[in-house]
C-alpha positions as CSV (number, residue, x, y, z in Angstrom):
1,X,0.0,0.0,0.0
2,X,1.0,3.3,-0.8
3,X,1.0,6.3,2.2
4,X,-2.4,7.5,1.9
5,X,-3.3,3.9,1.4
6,X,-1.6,2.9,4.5
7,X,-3.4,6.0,6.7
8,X,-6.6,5.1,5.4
9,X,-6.4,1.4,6.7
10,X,-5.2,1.8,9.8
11,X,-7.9,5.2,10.4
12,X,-10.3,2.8,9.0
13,X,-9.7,-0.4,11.1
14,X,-9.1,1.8,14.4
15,X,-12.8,3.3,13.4
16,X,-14.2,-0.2,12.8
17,X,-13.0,-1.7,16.1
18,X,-13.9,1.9,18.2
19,X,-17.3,1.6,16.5
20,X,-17.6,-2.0,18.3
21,X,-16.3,-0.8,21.6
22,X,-18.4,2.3,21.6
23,X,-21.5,0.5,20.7
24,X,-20.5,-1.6,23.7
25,X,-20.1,1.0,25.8
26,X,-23.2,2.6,24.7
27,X,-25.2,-0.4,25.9
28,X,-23.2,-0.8,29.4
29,X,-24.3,2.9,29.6
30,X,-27.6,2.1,28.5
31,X,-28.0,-1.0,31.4
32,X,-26.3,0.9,34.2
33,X,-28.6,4.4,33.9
34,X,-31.5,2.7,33.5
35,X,-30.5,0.4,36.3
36,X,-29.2,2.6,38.5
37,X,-30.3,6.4,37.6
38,X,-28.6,9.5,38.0
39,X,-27.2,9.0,40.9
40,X,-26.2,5.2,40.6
41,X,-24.8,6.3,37.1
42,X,-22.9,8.8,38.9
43,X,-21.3,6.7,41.5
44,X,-20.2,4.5,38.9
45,X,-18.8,7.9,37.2
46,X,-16.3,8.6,39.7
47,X,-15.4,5.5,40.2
48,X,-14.2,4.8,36.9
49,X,-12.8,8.8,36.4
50,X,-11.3,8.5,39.3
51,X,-8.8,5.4,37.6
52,X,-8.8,6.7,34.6
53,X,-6.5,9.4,36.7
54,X,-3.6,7.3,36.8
55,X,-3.6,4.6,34.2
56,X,-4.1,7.2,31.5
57,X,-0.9,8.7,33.5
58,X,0.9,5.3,33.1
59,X,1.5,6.1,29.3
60,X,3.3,8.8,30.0
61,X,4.3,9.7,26.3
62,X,6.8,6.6,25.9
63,X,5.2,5.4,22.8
64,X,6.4,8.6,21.1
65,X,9.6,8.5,21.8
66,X,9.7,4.2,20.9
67,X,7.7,4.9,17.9
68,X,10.4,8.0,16.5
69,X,13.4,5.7,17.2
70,X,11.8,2.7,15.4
71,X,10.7,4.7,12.4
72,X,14.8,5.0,12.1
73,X,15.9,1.2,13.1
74,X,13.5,-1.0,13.3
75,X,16.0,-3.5,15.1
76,X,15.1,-2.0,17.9
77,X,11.6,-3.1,18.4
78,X,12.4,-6.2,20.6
79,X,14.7,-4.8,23.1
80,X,12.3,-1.6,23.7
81,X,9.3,-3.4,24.0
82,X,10.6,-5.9,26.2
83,X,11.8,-2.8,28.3
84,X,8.2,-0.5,28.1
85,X,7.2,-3.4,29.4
86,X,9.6,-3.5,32.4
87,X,9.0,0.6,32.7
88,X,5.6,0.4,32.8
89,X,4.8,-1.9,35.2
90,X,7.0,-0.4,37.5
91,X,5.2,3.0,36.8
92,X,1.8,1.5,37.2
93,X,3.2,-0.6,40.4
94,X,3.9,3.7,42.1
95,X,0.9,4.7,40.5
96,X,-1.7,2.3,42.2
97,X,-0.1,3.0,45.5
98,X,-0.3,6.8,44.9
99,X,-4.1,6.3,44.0
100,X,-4.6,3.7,47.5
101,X,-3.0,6.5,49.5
102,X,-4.8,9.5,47.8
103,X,-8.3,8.1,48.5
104,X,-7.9,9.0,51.8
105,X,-8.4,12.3,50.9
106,X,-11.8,12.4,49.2
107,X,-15.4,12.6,51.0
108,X,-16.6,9.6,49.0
109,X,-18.7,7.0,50.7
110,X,-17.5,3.6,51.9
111,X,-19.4,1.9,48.9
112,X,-17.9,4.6,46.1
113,X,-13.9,4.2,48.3
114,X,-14.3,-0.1,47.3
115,X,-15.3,0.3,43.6
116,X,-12.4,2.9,43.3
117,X,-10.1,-0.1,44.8
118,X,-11.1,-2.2,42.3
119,X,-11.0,0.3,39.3
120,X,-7.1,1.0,40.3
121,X,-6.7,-2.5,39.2
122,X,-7.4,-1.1,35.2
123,X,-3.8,1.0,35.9
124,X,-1.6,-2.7,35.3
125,X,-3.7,-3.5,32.2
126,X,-3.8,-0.5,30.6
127,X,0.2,-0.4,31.0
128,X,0.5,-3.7,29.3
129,X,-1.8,-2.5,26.4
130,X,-0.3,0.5,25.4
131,X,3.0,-1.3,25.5
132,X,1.9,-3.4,22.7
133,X,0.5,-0.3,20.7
134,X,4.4,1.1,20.1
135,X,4.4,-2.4,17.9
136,X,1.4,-1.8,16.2
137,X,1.8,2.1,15.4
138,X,5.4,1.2,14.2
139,X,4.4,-1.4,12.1
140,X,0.8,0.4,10.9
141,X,-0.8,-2.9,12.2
142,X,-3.5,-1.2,14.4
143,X,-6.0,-3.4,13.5
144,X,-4.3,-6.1,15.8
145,X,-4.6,-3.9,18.4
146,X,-8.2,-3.0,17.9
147,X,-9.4,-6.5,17.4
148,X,-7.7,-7.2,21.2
149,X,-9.8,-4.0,22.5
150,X,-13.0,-5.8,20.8
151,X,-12.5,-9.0,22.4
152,X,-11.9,-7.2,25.9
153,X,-15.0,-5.3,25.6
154,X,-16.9,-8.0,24.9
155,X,-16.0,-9.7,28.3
156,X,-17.0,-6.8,29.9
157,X,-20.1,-6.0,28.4
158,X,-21.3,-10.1,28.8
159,X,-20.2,-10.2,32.4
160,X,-22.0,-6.1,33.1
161,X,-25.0,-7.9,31.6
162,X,-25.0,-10.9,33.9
163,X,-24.6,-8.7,36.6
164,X,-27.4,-6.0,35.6
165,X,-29.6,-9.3,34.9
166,X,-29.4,-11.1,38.4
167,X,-29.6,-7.7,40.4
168,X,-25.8,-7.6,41.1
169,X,-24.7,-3.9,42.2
170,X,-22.1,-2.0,40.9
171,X,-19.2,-3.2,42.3
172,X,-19.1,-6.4,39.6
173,X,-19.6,-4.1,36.7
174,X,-16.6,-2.4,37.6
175,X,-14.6,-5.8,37.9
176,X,-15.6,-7.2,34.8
177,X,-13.4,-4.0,33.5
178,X,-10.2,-5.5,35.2
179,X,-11.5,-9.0,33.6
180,X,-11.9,-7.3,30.1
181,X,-8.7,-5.7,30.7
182,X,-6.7,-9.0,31.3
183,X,-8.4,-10.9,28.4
184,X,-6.9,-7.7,26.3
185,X,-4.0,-7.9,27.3
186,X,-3.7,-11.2,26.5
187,X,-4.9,-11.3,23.3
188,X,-2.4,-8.1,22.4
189,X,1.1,-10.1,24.1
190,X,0.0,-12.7,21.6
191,X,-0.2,-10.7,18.4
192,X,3.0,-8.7,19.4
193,X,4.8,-12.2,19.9
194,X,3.5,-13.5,16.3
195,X,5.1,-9.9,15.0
196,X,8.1,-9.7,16.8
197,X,8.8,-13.3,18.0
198,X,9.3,-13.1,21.6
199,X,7.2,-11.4,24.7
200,X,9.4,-10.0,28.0
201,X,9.9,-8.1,30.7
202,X,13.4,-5.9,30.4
203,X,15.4,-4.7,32.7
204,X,17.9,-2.4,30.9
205,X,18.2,0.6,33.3
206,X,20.1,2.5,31.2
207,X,17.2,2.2,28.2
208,X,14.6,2.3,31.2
209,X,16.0,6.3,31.9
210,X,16.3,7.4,28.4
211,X,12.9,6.6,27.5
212,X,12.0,7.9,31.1
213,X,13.9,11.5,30.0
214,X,13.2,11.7,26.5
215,X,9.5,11.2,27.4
216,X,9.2,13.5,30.2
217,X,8.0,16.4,28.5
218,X,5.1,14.2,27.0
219,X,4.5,12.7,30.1
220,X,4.2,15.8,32.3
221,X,2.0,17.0,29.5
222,X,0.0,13.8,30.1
223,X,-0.8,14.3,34.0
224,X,-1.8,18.1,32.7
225,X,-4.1,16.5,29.8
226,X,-5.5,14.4,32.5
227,X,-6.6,17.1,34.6
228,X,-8.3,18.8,31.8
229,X,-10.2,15.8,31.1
230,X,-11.1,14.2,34.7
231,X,-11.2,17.6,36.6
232,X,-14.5,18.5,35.9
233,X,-15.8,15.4,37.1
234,X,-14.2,15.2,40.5
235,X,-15.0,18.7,41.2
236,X,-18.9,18.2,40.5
237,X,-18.2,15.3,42.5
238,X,-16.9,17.1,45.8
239,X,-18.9,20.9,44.7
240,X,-22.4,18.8,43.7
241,X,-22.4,15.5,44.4
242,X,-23.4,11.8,42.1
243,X,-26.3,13.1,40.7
244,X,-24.6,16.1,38.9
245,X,-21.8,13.9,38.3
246,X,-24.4,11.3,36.6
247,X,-25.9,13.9,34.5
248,X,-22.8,15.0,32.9
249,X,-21.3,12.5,32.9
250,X,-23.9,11.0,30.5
251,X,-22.9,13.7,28.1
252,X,-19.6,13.7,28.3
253,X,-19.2,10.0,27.1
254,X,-21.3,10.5,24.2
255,X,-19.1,13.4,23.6
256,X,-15.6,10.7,24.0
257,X,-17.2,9.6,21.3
258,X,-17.0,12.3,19.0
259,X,-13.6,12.5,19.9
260,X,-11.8,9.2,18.8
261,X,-11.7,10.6,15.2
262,X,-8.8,12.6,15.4
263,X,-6.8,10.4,18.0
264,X,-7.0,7.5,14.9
265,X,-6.2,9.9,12.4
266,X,-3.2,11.5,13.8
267,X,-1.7,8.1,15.4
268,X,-1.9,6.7,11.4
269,X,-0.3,9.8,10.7
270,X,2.2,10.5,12.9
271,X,4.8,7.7,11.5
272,X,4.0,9.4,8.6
273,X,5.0,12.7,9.7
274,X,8.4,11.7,11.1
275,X,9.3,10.2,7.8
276,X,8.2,13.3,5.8
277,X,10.0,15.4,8.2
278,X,13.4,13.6,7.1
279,X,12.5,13.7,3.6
280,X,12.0,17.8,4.3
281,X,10.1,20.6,5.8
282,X,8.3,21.8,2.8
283,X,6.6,17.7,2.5
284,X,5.5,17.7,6.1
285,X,3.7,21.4,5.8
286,X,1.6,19.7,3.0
287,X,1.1,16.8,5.2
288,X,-0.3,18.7,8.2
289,X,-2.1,21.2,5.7
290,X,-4.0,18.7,4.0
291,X,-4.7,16.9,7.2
292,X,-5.6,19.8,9.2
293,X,-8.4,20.9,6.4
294,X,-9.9,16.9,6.5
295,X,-10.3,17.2,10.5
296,X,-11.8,20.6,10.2
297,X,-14.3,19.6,7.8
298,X,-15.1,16.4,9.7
299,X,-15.3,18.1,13.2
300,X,-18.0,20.9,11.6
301,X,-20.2,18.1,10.0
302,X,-20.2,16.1,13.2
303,X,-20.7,19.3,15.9
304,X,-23.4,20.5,13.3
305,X,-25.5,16.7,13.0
306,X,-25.0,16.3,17.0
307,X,-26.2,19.2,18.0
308,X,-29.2,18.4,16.8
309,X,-29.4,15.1,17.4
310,X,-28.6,15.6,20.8
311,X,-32.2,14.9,22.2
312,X,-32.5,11.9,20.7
313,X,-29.4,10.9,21.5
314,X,-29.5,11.3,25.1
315,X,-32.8,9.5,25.2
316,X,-31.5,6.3,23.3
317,X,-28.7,6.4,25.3
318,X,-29.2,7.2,28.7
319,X,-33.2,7.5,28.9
320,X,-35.8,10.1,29.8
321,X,-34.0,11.3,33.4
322,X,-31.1,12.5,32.3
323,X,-32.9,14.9,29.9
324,X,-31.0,17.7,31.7
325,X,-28.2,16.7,29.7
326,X,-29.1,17.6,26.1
327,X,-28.0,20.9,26.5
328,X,-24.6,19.8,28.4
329,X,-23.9,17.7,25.0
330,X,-24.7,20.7,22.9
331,X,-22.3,22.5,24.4
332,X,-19.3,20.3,24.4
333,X,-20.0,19.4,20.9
334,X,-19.8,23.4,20.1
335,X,-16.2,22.5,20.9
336,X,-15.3,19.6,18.4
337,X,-13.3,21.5,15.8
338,X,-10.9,22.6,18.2
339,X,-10.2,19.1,19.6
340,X,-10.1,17.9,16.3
341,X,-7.0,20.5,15.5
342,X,-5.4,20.5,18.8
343,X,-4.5,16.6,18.5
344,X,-2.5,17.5,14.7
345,X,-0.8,20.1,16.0
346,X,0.5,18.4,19.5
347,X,2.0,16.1,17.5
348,X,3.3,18.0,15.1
349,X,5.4,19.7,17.6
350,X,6.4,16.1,18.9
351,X,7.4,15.8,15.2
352,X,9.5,18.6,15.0
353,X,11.2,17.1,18.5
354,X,9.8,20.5,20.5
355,X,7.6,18.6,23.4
356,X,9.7,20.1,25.7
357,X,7.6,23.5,25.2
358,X,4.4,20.8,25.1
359,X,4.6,20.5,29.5
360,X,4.1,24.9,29.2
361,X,1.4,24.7,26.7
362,X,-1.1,21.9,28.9
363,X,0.2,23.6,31.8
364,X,-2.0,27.1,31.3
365,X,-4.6,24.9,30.2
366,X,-5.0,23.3,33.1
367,X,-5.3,25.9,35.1
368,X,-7.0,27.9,33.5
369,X,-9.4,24.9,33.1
370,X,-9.6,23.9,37.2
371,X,-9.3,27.8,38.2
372,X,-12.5,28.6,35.9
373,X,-14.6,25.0,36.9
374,X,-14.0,25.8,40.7
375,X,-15.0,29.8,40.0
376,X,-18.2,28.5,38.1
377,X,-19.9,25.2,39.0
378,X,-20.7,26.1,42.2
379,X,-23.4,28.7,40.4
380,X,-23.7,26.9,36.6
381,X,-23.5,23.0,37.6
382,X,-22.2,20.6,34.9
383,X,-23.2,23.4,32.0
384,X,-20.3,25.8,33.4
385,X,-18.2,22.4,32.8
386,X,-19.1,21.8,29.3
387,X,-18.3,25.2,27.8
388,X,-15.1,25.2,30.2
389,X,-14.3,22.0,28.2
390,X,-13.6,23.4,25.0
391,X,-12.5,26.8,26.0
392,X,-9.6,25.9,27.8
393,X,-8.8,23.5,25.2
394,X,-9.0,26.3,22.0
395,X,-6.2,27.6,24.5
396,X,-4.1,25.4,24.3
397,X,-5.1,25.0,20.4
398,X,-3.6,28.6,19.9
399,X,-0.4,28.0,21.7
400,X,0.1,24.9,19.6
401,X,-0.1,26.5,16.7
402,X,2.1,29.5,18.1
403,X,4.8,27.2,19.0
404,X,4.7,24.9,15.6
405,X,4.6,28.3,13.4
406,X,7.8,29.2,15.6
407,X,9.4,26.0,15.0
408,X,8.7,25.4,11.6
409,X,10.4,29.1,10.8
């Protein structure tokens, strides 16, 4: 296949395989707020936000940095894997014992405190996972990866319905997630062993704190993009309580939704980028043009048909009681087009090999993002939020481009 070829199939087979996972996602959404309501659904919210915390952490950018060194030997795929491996569990080992100790901390009930516990576990299998996506992005063989997120979705989405159906609580929902995760995992190791013949954990120090360095930047950046994503939630959680949290929260994943687009996209591009980058600057610039117009015009059709959908939507979805969150929907999805350019142009600047100015740039975000949430929830609720969302992110959308522009000169 031939480059645009290449981006298309691995865009394509990413948006097949999210198109399973979000329909089964949809219908674990559909169970538990119908099960449970606003409130139930918001316990089960924070629970899972509250994880999401530190696994997403646990990536800390070191697929970058792997994936920019393979584009330029590819003999080094066994001997950093083995070691991302190593790394990560390591990382995720500090990170669940940050999140134990944290929880200390937070006014949650005894009930919400266990599921969290539980949840944490989704920090060692989403480690292991992303490992095996450096393979896959390197080799533009996504679609191995995807089928394992299918297969681990489907576990949890059988075992969520057993649970929903025998009049189970919570707490087993969120396990079948650590169940899902292992089965994942599994199926991953053993298309990244059919690829690159052997599976293992390494223990090359040395390899262990250059990828650790060279990644920091990204990683730092990471912990800020996590606050910009998970903030909102906790502080509705502490400033309003579940049912807020619920309501929102009902939104806000139909809104994820909307946002996988440009995450396929640019990971089929990025390999791309890096090898029109050595070929030249003026190859790249037509690269990112000509990808920057496609997820502009795909981000206004999709903001425009959601908007009004959104009733509809929310009632498929999460039924009737959470109709207080059609208008939390329509607001976030106001803010697709600037998601949609914010993910090119982050790692465009990644390209370039300027993510040390990245940590600055997600920095100001952040703040401005929890500063502006804590000012305005307490008076607008969720809605405050939403718009919050995107603003903070068009932000950071500028400084992107500010910096790129500066590098690129």
């Amino acid at each position: 296949m031939n480059t645009k070829q290449k981006i298309a199939y691995n865009t394509i087979a990413q948006l097949v395989g999210k198109a399973a996972t979000t329909l089964t996602t949809l219908l674990l959404t559909v169970l538990i707020t119908r099960r449970f309501g606003p409130s139930g659904y918001g316990d089960f919210t924070i629970m899972m936000a509250y994880s999401a915390l530190f696994y997403i952490v646990a990536d800390f950018g070191l697929n970058a940095i792997a994936t920019r060194d393979f584009a330029s030997d590819e003999s080094k795929i066994v001997r950093y894997f083995k070691n991302l491996i190593g790394l990560r569990l390591v990382m995720a080992l500090v990170l669940f014992a940050i999140g134990v100790a944290a929880l200390v901390f937070f006014p949650y009930s005894r009930f919400v405190k266990v599921g969290i516990l539980v949840s944490l576990l989704t920090i060692f299998t989403q480690a292991l996972y992303s490992s095996g996506n450096a393979v896959f992005q390197t080799k533009l063989r996504y679609d191995l990866s995807v089928l394992a997120a299918i297969l681990g979705s489907g576990v949890i989405l059988v075992l969520s319905f057993l649970a929903v159906t025998r009049g189970f609580g919570l707490l087993p929902i969120v396990g079948s997630y650590v169940v899902g995760g292992v089965v994942m995992v599994g199926v991953s190791l053993f298309f990244v062993r059919r690829i690159v013949g052997v599976v293992g954990v390494g223990k090359d120090f040395g390899l262990w704190r250059y990828l650790f360095m060279a990644a920091l930047p990204l990683g730092i950046t990471t912990i800020f993009t996590v606050v910009l994503q998970k903030a909102d939630a906790l502080l509705l959680s502490v400033l309003k309580g579940s049912e807020a949290v619920g309501l929102y929260g009902a939104s806000y994943k139909i809104f994820e939704f909307a946002l996988v687009f440009p995450t396929f996209f640019v990971n089929s591009v990025y390999p791309i980028m890096v090898r029109h980058f050595q070929d030249g600057q003026e190859r790249l610039v037509r690269t990112i043009k000509f990808s920057g117009l496609f997820l502009f015009a795909v981000s206004l059709v999709a903001s425009v048909v959601g908007y009004f959908l959104a009733p509809w939507i929310i009632k498929v979805v999460a039924g009737p009681e959470f109709f207080e969150s059609v208008r939390a929907l329509r607001l976030l999805l106001l803010g697709l087009p600037v998601f949609y350019l914010s993910a090119l142009f982050l790692w465009l600047l990644i390209t370039l090999g300027k993510q040390k100015q990245i940590p600055f740039v997600y920095a100001v975000g952040a703040l401005v993002n929890v500063v502006l949430n804590v000012i305005l929830i307490p008076r607008y609720s969720f809605h405050a939020s939403a718009v919050i969302t995107w603003t903070s992110e068009l932000l950071i959308l500028v400084l992107l481009i500010y910096f790129s522009r500066k590098a690129l000169k």
